[in-house]
C-alpha positions, 0 to 999 in steps of 0.5 A: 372842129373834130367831134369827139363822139365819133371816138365812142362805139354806137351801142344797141340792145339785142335782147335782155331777160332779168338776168342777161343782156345781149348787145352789140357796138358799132365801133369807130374803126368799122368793127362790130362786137358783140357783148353778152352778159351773163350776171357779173361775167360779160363775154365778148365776140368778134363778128364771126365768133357771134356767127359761130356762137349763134349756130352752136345756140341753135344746136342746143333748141 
């Protein structure tokens, strides 16, 4: 019997203020996105634009 769940991404919050949300999925074929959204405009990333987006952030601190 094949669990249908394993089709679905694992999901987990990384960080959420009032008006933005930042999470990621563990998807079913070993991929990790990331997904931030900013009021009704959500962004998507692959693993290494996270990494890119992540240090251009830092720049702006």
């Amino acid at each position: 019997m094949t669990n249908h769940n394993d089709h679905e991404p694992k999901t987990e919050t990384i960080a959420e203020t009032e008006n933005f949300l930042v999470w990621k999925a563990e998807e079913p074929d070993g991929e990790t996105t990331y997904h931030l959204e900013l009021n009704n405009v959500t962004v998507h990333f692959f693993q290494e634009e996270w990494d890119e987006f992540l240090s251009l952030a830092r720049e702006l601190a």
